[in-house]
C-alpha positions in Angstrom: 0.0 0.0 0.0 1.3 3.8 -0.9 1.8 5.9 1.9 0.9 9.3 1.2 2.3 10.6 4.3 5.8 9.2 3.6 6.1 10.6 0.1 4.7 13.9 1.4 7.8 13.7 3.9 10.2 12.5 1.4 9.3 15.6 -0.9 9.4 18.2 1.8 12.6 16.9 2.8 13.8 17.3 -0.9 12.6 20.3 -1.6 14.0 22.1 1.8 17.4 20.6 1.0 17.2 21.7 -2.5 16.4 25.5 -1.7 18.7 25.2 0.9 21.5 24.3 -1.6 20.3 26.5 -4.4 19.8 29.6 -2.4 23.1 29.4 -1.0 25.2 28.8 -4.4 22.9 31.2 -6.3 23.8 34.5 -3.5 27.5 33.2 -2.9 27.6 33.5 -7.0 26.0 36.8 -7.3 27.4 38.4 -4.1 23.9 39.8 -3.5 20.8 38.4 -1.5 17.6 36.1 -3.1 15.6 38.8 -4.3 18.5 40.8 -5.4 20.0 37.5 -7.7 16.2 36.8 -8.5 16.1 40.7 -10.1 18.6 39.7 -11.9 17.5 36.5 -13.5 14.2 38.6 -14.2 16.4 41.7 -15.6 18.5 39.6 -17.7 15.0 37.5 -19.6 13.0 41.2 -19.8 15.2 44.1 -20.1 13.6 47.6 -19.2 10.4 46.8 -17.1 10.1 49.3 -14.4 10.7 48.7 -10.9 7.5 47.7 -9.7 7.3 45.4 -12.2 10.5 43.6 -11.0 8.9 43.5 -7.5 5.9 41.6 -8.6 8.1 38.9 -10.3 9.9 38.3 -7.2 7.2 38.6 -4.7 8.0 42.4 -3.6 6.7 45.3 -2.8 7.1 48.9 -4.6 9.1 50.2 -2.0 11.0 46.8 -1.2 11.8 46.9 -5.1 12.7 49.6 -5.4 15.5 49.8 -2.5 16.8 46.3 -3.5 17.2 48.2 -7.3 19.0 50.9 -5.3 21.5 48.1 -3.9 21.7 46.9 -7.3 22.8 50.0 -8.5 25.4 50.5 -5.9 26.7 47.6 -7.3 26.8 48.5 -10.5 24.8 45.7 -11.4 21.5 47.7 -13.1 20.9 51.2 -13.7 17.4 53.1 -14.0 16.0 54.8 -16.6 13.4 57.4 -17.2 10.6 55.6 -18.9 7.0 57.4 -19.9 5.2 59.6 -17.3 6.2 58.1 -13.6 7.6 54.9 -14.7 11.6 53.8 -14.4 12.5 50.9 -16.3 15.9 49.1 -14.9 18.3 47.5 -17.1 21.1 45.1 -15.8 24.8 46.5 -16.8 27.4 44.4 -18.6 28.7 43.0 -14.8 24.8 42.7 -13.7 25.0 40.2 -17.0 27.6 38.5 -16.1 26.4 38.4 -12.5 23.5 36.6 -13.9 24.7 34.2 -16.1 27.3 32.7 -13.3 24.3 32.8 -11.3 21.8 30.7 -13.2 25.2 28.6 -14.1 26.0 28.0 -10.1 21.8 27.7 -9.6 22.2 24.4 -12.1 25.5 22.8 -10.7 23.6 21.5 -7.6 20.4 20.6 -9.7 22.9 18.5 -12.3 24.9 17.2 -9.4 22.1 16.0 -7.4 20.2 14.7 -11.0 23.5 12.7 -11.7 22.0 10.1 -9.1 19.8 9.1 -11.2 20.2 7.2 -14.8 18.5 8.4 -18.2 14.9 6.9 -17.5 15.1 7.8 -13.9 15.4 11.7 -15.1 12.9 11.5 -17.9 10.4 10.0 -15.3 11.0 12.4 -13.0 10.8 15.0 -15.8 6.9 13.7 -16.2 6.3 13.7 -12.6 7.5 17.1 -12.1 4.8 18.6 -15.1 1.4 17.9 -13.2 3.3 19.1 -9.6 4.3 22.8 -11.2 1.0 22.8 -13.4 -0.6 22.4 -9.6 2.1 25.1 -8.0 0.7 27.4 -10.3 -3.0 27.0 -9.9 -2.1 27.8 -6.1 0.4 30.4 -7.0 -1.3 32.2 -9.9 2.2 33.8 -10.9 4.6 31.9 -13.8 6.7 35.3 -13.1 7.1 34.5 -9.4 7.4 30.7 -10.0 9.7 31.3 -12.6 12.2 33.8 -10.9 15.6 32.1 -10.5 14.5 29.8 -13.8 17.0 29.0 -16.6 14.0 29.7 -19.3 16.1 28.7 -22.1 16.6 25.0 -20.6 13.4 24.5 -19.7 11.9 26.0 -23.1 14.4 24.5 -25.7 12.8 21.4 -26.9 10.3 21.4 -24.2 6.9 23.2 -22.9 7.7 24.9 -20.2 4.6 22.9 -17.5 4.3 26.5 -15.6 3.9 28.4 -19.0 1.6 25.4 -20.2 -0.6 25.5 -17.3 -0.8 29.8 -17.5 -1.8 29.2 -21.0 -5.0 26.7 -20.5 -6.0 28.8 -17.6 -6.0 32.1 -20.3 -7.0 30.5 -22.9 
């Protein structure tokens, strides 16, 4: 008989020690906290939307977003720019592109490394398992931004649907 409970354990277990791991490589690569690495995954995949913008695709507020944009800045990692009437877009600067390409690239080594325990079928399977679980994240979360934020879109789109952009889709549609 399945145990429900178990594989609800085993999967909370997984998933803590996979943030846990993820977070830490992703701000040790980018020298800068969550949000602020999240900014610039967001940045570097949609140049030029304004500030609040980048808050609602990493789950902050106006002001919040705006004084982690100010951090980026004194990094020299984005700059603003006047956009029409009130609006400032931000752009990442050539080291806030680099900052976020190691970033996504130190976000994967753990993923890859911990993936590497498994053989070929193992990961496909896992691959199908995975579709329904972020098709359900989403109905909860109602964000693919949010969901999305420290995602390597090219990996998950290049050959592939992306399951979060799939499920945003049939929910429009």
């Amino acid at each position: 008989m399945h145990d429900s409970v178990r594989t609800a354990n085993l999967l909370g277990a997984t998933a803590l020690a996979v943030t846990d791991l993820v977070l830490a490589d992703v701000a040790r690569a980018a020298g800068v906290g969550t949000s602020a690495a999240a900014a610039l995954v967001v940045l570097s995949a949609t140049p030029g939307i304004s500030v609040t913008e980048v808050g609602r695709r990493i789950g902050l507020s106006q002001p919040a977003a705006a004084r982690m944009v100010t951090t980026l800045e004194a990094a020299d990692l984005a700059h603003r720019r006047a956009g029409s009437g009130r609006e400032v877009s931000v752009q990442l600067t050539p080291a806030g592109e680099r900052a976020a390409s190691e970033l996504l690239a130190a976000r994967g080594r753990p993923l890859t490394e911990l993936l590497s325990a498994l053989g070929p079928a193992q990961q496909a399977a896992l691959a199908d398992l995975l579709t329904p679980l972020l098709a359900r994240l989403y109905s909860q979360v109602g964000n693919s931004e949010l969901l999305c934020r420290l995602c390597d879109r090219a990996s998950c789109t290049s050959g592939a649907t992306c399951p979060i952009g799939q499920a945003e889709r049939e929910r429009d549609g």
